[in-house]
Structures are given as C-alpha cells and as structure tokens.
C-alpha positions, 0 to 999 in steps of 0.5 A: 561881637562888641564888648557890650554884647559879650557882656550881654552874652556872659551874663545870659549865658550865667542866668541861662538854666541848665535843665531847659527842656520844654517839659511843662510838669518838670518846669512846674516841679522846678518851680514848686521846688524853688517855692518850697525850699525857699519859704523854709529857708525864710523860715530857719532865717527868721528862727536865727534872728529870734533869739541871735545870741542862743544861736551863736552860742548853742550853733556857731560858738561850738564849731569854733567859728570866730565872731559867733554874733557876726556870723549868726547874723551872716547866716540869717542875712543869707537865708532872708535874702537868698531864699526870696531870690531862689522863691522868684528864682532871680539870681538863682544860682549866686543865692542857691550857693550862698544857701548851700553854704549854710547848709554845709555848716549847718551839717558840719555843726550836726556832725561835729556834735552828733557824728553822723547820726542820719536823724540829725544831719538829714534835714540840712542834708537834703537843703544842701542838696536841694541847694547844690541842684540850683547852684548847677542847674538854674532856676528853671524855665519858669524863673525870672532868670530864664525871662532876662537870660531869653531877653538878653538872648533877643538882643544878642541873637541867641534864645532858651527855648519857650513853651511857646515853641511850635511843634515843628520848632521842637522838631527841628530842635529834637533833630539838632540835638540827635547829631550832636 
C-alpha cells in the first residue's frame, strides 16, 4: 500500500460508521436522531448569540472561565457549525465531540449551580449523550461520511456495507461474522 493510499485507508477508516449493520429503520433512526439533535443545537447556538453578554454573565461567568464573551462566542460557534455537520452527518464524529463538549460544561454550569437537581441537568444530559453516541459510533450509513468513507473504500479496495447488497451478499457476510 502507497502512502496516498494509507492516507485514503485513515481517513475512511475515521469516516467509516461504527453501527453499519444494514438495518433500514435502525439507519433511518440514526438518521432522525442526527436531524433532531442537530436542529436544536442550531436552536441553543442561536439563543447564545441573542443576547452574548447575558449569557456569558449568567452561564460562563459563574463557572469561573476566563474571557466569558470569547467563550460565549466559542460555544455558539460550535453549536452553529457542529450541529449542520451531525444534520448532514458530515464529519460527524470531530462535530459530535466538539458538541459533546459544550455539553459537558453546560452540566458542569447546572451542577455547579443547582447540585444535582435531575430537572435542571436533564436536558444538557441527554444532548451529552446523544453527542457522546455519535462521537463513537458515526453518523450512520445513511450519512455523507458513509458516502465518502465507501468511495474512498472503492478506491482503496475495501467497502461499508450498502442497502444494496444482495441477499446472498448478506449471507456471505452473515457467515464471515458467525467465525470471527
């Protein structure tokens, strides 16, 4: 294998989704999940930038971070680039961690102010979740990351596996996985 192939193999290999069974309503679910995640996370990005210098008081201010304004517009910069990347599910996992990380400090905030108080920390709990699946497992096959990751599989010899797959493909696949 050549160095421009290796570099073609790492990348795929980083796109690739980690749940790539051929499932069509888990993918579909991946998929919805993505779209929803993401359109609310555009949402709270666009809330941040509504009024910056209330949030950085009343949010980043009171967990001591320095540069509250700075880090106001980091959050919101995050959230209004890394939620359209998971919606297209392009470069999922870098914008799922980028999203999982404002997520963290977003409960870190809640626990800081309320303790653990399950009705206040819930929501950012569940995005961190959410976030945290999609940082691990990949958009999905139904992503643009699984469109790149299986061209570039094309063109190094190695493939995800597709809807398109005939049955005796998913056969032979099936008996590939039962010895390993």
């Amino acid at each position: 294998m050549n160095k421009s192939q290796s570099v073609l193999s790492l990348i795929s290999a980083l796109l690739r989704p980690a749940v790539a069974t051929t499932s069509r309503p888990l993918q579909a679910s991946i998929a919805l999940l993505r779209l929803i995640a993401g359109v609310v996370m555009i949402h709270n990005g666009l809330d941040k930038l509504g009024n910056v210098e209330s949030f950085a008081e009343a949010y980043v201010s009171v967990i001591g971070l320095p540069f509250p304004i700075f880090f106001t517009y980091v959050a919101a910069l995050t959230e209004l680039v890394g939620a359209p990347l998971l919606i297209l599910g392009f470069l999922t996992r870098p914008a799922a961690l980028g999203l999982s990380s404002t997520m963290a400090i977003a409960m870190y905030h809640h626990i800081k102010v309320a303790g653990l108080s399950i009705p206040y920390l819930e929501l950012s709990a569940l995005y961190f979740g959410v976030f945290q699946f999609f940082t691990l497992a990949g958009g999905g096959l139904l992503s643009t990351d699984a469109l790149v990751s299986g061209w570039l599989g094309n063109r190094i010899g190695s493939q995800l596996p597709s809807f398109a797959q005939g049955e005796a493909s998913k056969a032979a696949a099936s008996q590939v996985e039962a010895k390993v």
